[in-house]
VOPAGU-2260 file (C-alpha; in pm, 1 decimal, decimal comma):
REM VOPAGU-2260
SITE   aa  ch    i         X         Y         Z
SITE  UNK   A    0       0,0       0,0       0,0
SITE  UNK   A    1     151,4     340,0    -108,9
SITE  UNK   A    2     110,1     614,1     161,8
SITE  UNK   A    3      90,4     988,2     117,8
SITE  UNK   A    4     256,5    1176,9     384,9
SITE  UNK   A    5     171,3    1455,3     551,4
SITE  UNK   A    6     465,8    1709,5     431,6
SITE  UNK   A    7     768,0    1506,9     587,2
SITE  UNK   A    8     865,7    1272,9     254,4
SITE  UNK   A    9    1095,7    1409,1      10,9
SITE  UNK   A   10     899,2    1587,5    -311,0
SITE  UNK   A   11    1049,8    1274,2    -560,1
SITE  UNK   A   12     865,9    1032,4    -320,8
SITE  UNK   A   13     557,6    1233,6    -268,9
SITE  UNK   A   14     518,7    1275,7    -643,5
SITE  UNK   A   15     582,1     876,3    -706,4
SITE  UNK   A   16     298,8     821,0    -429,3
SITE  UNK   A   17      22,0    1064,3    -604,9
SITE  UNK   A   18     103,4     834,5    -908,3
SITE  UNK   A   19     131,8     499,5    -765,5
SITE  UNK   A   20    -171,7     557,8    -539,3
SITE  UNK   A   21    -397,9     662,3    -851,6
SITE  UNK   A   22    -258,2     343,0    -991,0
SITE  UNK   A   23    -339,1     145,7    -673,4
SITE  UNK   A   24    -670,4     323,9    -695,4
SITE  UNK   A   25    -775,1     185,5   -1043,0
SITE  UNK   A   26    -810,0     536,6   -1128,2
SITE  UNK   A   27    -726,0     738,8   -1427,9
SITE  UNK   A   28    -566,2    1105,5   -1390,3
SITE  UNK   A   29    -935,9    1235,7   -1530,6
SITE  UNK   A   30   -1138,7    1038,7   -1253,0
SITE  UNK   A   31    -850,5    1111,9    -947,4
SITE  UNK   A   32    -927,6    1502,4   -1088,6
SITE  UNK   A   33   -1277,2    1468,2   -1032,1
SITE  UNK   A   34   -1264,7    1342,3    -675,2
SITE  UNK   A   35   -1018,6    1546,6    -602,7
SITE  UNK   A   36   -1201,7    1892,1    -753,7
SITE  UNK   A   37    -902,7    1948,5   -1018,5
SITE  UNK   A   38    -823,7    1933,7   -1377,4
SITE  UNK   A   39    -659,7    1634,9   -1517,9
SITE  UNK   A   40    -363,3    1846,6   -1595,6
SITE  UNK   A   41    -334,4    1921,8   -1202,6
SITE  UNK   A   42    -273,2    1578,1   -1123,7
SITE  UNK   A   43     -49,3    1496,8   -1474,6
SITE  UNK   A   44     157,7    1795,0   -1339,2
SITE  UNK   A   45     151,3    1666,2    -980,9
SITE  UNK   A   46     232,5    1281,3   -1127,3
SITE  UNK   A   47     572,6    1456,1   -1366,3
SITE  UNK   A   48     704,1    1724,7   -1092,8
SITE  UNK   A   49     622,0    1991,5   -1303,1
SITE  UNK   A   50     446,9    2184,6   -1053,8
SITE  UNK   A   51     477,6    2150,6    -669,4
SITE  UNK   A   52     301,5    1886,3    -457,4
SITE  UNK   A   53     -58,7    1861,8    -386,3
SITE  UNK   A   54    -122,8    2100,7     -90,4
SITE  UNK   A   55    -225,4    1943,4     259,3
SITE  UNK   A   56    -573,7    1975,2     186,7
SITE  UNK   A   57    -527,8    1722,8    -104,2
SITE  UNK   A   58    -299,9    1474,1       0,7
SITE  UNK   A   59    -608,6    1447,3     299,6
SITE  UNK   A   60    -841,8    1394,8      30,6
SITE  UNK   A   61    -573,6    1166,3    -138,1
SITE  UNK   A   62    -576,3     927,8     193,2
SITE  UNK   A   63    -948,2     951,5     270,7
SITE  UNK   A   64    -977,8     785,9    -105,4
SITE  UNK   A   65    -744,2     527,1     -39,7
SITE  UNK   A   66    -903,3     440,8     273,1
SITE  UNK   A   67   -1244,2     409,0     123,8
SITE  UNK   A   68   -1113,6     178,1    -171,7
């Protein structure tokens, strides 16, 4: 089971865990978006580093998904 942390992981691992857990989710980038009340391209850019991690408020949302799956 991947786990997002709360600010204290490295931004390489963080990043690796928004991926991994969308994987672990069955979910596509399009259907994590729409839980998570952003674009597709928020969570491609959050997936590639290309823009910082998800804020606190979303990596809650991110492990209140996982533990409803």
């Amino acid at each position: 089971m991947i786990r997002i942390d709360d600010g204290g992981a490295d931004e390489e691992a963080l990043l690796m865990d928004v991926g991994g857990l969308r994987r672990e989710l069955g979910f596509t980038q399009a259907e994590l978006a729409k839980k998570l009340g952003v674009t597709p391209l928020t969570v491609s850019l959050w997936e590639t580093g290309k823009v910082r991690r998800p804020c606190s408020g979303y990596r809650h949302r991110l492990r209140k998904l996982q533990r409803e799956v």
